[in-house]
N, C-alpha and C positions, 0 to 999 in steps of 0.2 A: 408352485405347481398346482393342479386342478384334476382331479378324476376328468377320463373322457366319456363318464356321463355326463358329468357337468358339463363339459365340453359339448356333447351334442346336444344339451339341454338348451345351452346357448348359443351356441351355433345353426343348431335347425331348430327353428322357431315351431315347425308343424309336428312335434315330438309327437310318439305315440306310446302311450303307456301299453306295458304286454300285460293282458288280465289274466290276472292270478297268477303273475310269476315276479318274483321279488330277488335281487340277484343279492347273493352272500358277500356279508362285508368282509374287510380283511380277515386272514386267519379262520374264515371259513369258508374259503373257496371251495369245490369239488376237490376232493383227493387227487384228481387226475387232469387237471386243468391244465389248457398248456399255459406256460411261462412264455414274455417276450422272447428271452435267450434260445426256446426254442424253436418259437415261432419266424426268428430271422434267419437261424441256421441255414446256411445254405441259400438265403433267397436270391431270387434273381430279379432286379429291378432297376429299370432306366428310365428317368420321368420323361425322354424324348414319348416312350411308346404310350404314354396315355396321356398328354397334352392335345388339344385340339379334337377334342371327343366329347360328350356328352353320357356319364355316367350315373351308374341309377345301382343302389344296394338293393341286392335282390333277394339276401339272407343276412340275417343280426342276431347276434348272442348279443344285446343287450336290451334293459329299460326302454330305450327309444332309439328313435332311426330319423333319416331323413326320407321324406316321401318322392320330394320330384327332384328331378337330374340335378346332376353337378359335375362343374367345371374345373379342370386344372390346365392351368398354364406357367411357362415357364417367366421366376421372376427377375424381369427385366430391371435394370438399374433403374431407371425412373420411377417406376414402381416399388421398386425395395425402398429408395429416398420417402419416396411420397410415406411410406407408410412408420418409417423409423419417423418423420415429423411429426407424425400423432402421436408414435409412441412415446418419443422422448418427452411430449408437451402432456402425456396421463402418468408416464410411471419415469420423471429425470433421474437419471442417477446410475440405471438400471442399466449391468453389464450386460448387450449383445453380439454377438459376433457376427452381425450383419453382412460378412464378404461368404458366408456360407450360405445367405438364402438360394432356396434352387426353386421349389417352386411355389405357388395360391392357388389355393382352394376357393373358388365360389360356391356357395350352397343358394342364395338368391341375395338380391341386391341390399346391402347396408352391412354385409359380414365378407372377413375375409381371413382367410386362416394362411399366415406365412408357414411353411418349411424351413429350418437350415438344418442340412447337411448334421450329424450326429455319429460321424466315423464311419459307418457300413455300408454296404447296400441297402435303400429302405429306411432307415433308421433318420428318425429328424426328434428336432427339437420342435414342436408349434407354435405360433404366437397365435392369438384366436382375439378380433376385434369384431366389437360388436355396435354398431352407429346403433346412438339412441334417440331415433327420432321420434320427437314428442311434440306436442302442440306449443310448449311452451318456445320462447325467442329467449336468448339464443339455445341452440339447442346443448343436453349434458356432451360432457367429453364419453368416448367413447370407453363402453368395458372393455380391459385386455386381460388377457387370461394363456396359460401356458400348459401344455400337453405334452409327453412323450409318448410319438407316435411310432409304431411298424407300419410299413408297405414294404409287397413284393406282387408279385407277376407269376400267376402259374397258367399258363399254356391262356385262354382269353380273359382269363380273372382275376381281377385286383383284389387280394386282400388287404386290410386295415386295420391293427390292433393296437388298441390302448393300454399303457404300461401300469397304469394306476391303479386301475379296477380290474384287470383282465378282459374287457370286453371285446369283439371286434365284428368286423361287417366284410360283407364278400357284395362284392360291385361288379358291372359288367357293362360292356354300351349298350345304349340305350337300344339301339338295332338287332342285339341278340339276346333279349333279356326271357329266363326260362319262362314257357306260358301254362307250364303245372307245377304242382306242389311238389309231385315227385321228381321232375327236370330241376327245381331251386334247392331240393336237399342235395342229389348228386351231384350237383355244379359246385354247392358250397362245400361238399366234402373235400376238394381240391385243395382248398384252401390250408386246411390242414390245423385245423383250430379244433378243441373240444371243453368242454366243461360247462357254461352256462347253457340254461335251455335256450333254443334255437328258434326263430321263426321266419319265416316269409314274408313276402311283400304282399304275394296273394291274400295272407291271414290277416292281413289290415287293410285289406278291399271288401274282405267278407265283413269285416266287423264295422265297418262304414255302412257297408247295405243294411244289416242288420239293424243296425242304429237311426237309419234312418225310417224304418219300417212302420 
């Protein structure tokens, strides 16, 4: 398994370091941190309602984030196959229960994050591939890497949380995404997550301008 920092670290190539904030290793989490357990309680999640959309994290309790939109779609048998022949040709051997994938993650082209099903609502196992295109022929096999992930659905907001480190991310389409700081805190309070410190998408717009100054 892999923290889902690591995981967005390799998954979204355009990571943004949050300045001056360093999130607490195991065993010094926030005293009041939610837990996954809590976090799925109850959720409500059907990957029908967020496939074929264009989604954008609009608040992250973690190190890093993904910047531009992301796709989920439902996975299709050919596409399940396709991607179990990579994996079995990086990691052979390796027990999956491939009849439970449901859906992929696109974050941009060369990465691809399967789901399978993980007993509840929301609740997956991830496999996370990482094509490493390099100048060299032929190109390396690809990293794969694994996450246990949460999702759930609160009224237009996807939450996402990481079982590993505690981290998680609150997403929205890309068509209703908050356009203030105080619209992306109250949206992401929905979500229903607390414990690392919090930021916005806004606050890595600012610090882009800033930077480029």
């Amino acid at each position: 398994m892999v923290s889902c920092e690591c995981m967005f670290g390799i998954v979204l190539l355009s990571a943004v370091v949050m300045s001056g904030v360093v999130l607490a290793q195991p065993g010094l989490y926030p005293a009041n941190i939610t837990t996954c357990e809590q976090f799925e309680r109850g959720a409500r999640f059907n990957p029908y309602e967020i496939v074929d959309s264009m989604w954008k994290i609009f608040y992250f309790w973690s190190n890093t984030t993904e910047v531009y939109p992301i796709i989920f779609s439902l996975a299709a048998k050919t596409r399940v196959q396709k991607f179990r022949d990579v994996f079995e040709t990086v990691s052979p051997g390796e027990e999956v229960e491939w009849h439970k994938a449901t859906l992929v993650m696109e974050p941009r082209p060369g990465i691809e994050v399967m789901f399978l099903y993980a007993g509840t609502p929301g609740a997956f196992r991830a496999i996370i591939k990482h094509e490493r295109r390099t100048k060299e022929r032929p190109h390396p096999l690809p990293l794969i890497k694994f996450a246990d992930v949460r999702m759930k659905l609160v009224s237009r907001f996807l939450g996402m949380m990481c079982c590993e480190d505690l981290t998680a991310f609150a997403l929205v389409r890309v068509g209703e995404i908050p356009k203030t700081e105080e619209l992306c805190e109250k949206a992401a309070s929905f979500i229903g997550y607390q414990g690392h410190p919090g930021r916005s998408y806004i606050s890595i717009m600012n610090d882009q301008k800033e930077e480029e100054l």
